[in-house]
N, C-alpha and C positions, 0 to 999 in steps of 0.2 A: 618592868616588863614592857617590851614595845607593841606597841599597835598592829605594828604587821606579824610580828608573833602570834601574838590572841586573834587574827584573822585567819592567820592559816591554819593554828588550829581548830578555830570555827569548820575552816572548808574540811578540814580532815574528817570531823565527825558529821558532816554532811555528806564528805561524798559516799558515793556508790563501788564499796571494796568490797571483797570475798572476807570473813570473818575474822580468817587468820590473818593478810595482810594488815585489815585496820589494829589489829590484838597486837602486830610485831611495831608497824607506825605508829601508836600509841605510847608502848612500855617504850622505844626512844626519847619520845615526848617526855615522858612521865621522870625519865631518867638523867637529860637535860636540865632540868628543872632543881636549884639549888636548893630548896626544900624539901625535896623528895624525900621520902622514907625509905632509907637504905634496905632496913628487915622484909619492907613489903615489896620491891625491889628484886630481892633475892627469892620472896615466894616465887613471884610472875618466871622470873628466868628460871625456875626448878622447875614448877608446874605445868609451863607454857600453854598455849590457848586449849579457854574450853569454853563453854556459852556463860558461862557464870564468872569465868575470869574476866573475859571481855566487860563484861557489866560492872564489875570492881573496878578494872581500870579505867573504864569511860567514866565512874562517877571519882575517882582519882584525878585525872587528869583534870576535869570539870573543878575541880575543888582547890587544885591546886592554883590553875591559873585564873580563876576566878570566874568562871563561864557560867552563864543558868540559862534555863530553859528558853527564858524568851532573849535570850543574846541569841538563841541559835533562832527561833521564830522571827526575829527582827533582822535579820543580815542583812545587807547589803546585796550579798554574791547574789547571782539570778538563778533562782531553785527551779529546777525544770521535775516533774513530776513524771513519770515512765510507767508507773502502775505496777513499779517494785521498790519501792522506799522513794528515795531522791536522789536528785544527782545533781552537780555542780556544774554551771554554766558558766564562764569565766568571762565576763563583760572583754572581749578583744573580738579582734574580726576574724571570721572562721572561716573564711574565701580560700583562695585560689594559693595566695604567698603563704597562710597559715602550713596548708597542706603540703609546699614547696619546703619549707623551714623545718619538720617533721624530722624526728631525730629518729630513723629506723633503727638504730643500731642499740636504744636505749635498755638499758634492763631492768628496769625503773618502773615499779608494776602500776605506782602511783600516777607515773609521766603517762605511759599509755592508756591505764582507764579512761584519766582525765581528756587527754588526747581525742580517744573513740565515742568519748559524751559530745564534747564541744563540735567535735568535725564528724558530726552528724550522718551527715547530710552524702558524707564519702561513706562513714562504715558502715550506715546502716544496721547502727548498732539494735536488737530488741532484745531487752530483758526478761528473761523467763516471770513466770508468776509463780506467786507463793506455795506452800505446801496447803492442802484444803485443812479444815476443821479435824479433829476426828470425836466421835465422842470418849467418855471415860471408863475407865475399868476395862474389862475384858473385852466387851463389845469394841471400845478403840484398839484395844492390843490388836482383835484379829483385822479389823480397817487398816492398821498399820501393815499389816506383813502383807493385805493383797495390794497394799497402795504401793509398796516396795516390788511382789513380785513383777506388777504389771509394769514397773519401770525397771525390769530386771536387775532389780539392786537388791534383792534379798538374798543374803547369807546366814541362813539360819537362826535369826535371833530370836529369842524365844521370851523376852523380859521386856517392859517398856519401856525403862532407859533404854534398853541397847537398838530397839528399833527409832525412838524419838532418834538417838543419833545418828543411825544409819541415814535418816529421811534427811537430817538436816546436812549429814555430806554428799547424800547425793545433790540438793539443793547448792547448795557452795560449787560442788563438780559444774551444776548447769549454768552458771552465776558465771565461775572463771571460763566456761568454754563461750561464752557469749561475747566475753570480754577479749578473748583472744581472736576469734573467728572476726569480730569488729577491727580488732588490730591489723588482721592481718589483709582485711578488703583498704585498712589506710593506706598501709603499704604498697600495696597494689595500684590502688588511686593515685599516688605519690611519682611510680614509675613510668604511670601513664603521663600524667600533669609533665613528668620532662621531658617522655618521648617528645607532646606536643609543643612544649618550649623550644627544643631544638627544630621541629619542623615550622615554628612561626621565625623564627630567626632567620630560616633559610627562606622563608617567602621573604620575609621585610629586605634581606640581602640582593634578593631578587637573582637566587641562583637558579629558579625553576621558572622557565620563559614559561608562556601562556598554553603551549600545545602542552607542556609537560604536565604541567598541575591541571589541566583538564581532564588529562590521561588519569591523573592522581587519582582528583575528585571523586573520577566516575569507577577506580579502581575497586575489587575486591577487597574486605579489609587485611587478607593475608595478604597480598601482594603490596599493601599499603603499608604494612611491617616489614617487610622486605627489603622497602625504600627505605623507611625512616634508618633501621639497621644499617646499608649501605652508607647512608650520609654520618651517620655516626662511626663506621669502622667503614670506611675507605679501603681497607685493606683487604674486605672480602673480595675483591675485584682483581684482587694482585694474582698474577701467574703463580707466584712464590708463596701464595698463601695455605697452610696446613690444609691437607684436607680433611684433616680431623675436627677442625674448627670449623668446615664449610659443613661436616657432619650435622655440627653441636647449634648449626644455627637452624638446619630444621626438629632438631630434636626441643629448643627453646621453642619456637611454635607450636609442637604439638604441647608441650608442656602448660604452656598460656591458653590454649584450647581446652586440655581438661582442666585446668585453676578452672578458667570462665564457667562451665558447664556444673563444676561443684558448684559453684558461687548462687548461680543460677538457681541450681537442686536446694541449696540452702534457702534462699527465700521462700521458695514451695513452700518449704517443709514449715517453717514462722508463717506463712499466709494460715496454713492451713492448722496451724498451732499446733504441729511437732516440733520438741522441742530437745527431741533426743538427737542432738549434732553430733555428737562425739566422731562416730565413725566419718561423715562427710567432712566435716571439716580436715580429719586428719588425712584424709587425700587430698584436700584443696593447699594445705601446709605443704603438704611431699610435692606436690606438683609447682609452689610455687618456692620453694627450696629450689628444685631441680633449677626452675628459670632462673633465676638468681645465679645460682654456682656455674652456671653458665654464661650470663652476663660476665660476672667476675673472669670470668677466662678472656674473654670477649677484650674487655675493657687492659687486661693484664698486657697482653699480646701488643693492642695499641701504642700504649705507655712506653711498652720494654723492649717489642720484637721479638720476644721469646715466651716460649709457653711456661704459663704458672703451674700447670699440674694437679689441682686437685680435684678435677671431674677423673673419676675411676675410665674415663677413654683414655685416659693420656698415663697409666701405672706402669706397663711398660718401658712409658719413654721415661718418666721419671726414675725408673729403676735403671735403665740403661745408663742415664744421664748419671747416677750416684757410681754406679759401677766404673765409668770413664774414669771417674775422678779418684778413685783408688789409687796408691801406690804398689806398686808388684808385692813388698811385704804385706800388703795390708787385703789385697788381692788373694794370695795364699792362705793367711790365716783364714780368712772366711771362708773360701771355697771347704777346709776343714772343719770349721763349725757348721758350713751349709751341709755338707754331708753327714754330719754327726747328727743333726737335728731331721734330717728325712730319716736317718734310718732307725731312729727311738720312735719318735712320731709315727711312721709307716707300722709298727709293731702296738704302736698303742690303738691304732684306728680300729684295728679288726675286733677290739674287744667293746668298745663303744655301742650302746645301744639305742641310746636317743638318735634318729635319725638327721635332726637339726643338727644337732653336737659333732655327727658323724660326717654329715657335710661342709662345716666349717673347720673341721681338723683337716679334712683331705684338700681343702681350698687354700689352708696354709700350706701342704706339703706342696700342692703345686704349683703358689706363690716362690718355693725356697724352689723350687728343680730351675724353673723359668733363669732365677737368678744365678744359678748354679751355673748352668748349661750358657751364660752371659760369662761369666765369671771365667769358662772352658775356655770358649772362643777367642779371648783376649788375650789370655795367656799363651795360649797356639801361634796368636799372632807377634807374638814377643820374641 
């Protein structure tokens, strides 16, 4: 077995994972491994993770590749201590090119942990704290269900396994939201670092005389975004440019506005040691989603000179665009199906009761008339 094997499995059981991912990185390991025991093997992929499997396989894997206690006490890696286990520090430079080189698109639960420990410094990563003490017997059972309800994670359990688990997934829930909300401020940091690459390029170039960039300097930072964006899509400036696109570039503003102002609400809320993210984060995601699928359009356009389509502004024109490209037979068939399918659907709505349900059926029916009523025009014009 090689050295850099048994190192990275060292780092594996050092770093800082949610329970399950290290339980599924591990039985790979475990599996890899040409001595492995096939029978126990087959438990772990039946049984899949639970806190006692984890502990089977960690002292498996340990056993197998020959690991003990103080191999993981004596590493090398640089253990950084967070005041929720440990976490892996990976002796490289964690600057400016680390955060530039940044694989966003990764799905690599391991790549991004590691990623939001080492680049610090950008995610601003903080690790929730552990679950408290409770004591035993009935006195802990009833500590458990008020420690759950005040984290509104109780669901009725009424036995102390089933509350000990409920606490420790909420704990894993806090664990991966800390881990992703970290992710997603690299990301952020990443797009900023290139806005700025592109505007140091263009001073080094020396396309902004000295009145210009004073103008900059002294500029508003939205109007500061304004420029970097024009220098990067030229084409917002064009007569011929969509106005759809000139829409989407202040809507990516406001979008980068509430990212920022989550982001902001998050640190509060860690200063102040709440640690319940869930719900902020998940607007600080939608809002920096939005910006994203926005850039993409942005960027598509430049590239192509024609619209990519998948910001829900442009469904129309996309729909319009498939509908051109029809053949008259293929034109006809559908306009038949598009009418067969309004008027099944139109009879099934009325009966519908969930109001949700009720609003995305009639959202399909008048996704199909739009296309229908496209479908008319065309053929008129034939």
């Amino acid at each position: 077995m090689s050295s850099s094997v048994r190192s990275q499995i060292i780092a594996l059981l050092l770093a800082v994972l949610s329970p399950k991912v290290r339980f599924n990185e591990l039985l790979s390991v475990f599996m890899k491994h040409k001595e492995h025991n096939p029978s126990q093997a087959a438990y772990f992929n039946r049984s899949l993770y639970s806190t006692e499997n984890l502990k089977l396989l960690i002292y498996d894997v340990k056993k197998l590749y020959d690991i003990k206690d103080i191999d993981l006490k004596t590493s090398k890696t640089n253990v950084i201590d967070f005041g929720f286990g440990k976490v892996i520090a990976k002796e490289i430079n964690t600057g400016r090119e680390r955060l530039l080189a940044l694989n966003v698109d990764s799905l690599d639960a391991i790549y991004k942990n590691q990623q939001s420990i080492d680049l610090v410094e950008y995610s601003g990563l903080v690790l929730p704290g552990e679950a408290p003490a409770f004591s035993a017997g009935v006195k802990g059972l009833g500590e458990m269900k008020l420690y759950l309800k005040e984290k509104n994670a109780y669901n009725g359990e009424s036995k102390m396994v089933a509350c000990k688990a409920a606490i420790e997934a909420y704990h894993i829930e806090l664990l991966e939201n800390a881990f992703s909300v970290a992710w997603l401020f690299l990301v952020g940091a990443q797009q900023t670092e290139k806005e700025l690459v592109i505007q140091e390029k263009q001073d080094a170039s020396q396309k902004l005389n000295a009145g210009v960039f004073q103008a900059y300097s002294e500029a508003e930072p939205a109007v500061k975004d304004g420029l970097k964006l024009r220098v990067e899509f030229p084409f917002l400036s064009d007569k011929d440019c969509p106005d759809k696109l000139k829409v989407l570039v202040a809507d990516k503003f406001t979008a980068l506005e509430n990212y920022e102002a989550s982001r902001q609400e998050i640190k509060a809320k860690v200063a102040a040691g709440d640690t319940d993210l869930y719900a902020i984060a998940s607007q600080a995601v939608e809002n920096w989603e939005l910006n994203q699928l926005i850039y993409d359009e942005l960027t598509y356009y430049a590239e192509n000179g024609e619209i990519l389509g998948n910001h829900p502004i442009f469904e129309k024109d996309v729909l319009q665009r498939n509908v051109d490209g029809y053949k008259t037979s293929e034109l006809t068939k559908r306009r038949g199906n598009l009418r067969s399918y309004i008027s099944r659907d139109t009879k099934k709505v009325k009966s519908i009761k969930d109001a949700a349900a009720r609003q995305n059926a009639e959202k399909k029916i008048s996704a199909w008339q739009i296309e229908l009523d496209m479908i008319d025009n065309r053929l008129e014009d034939e």
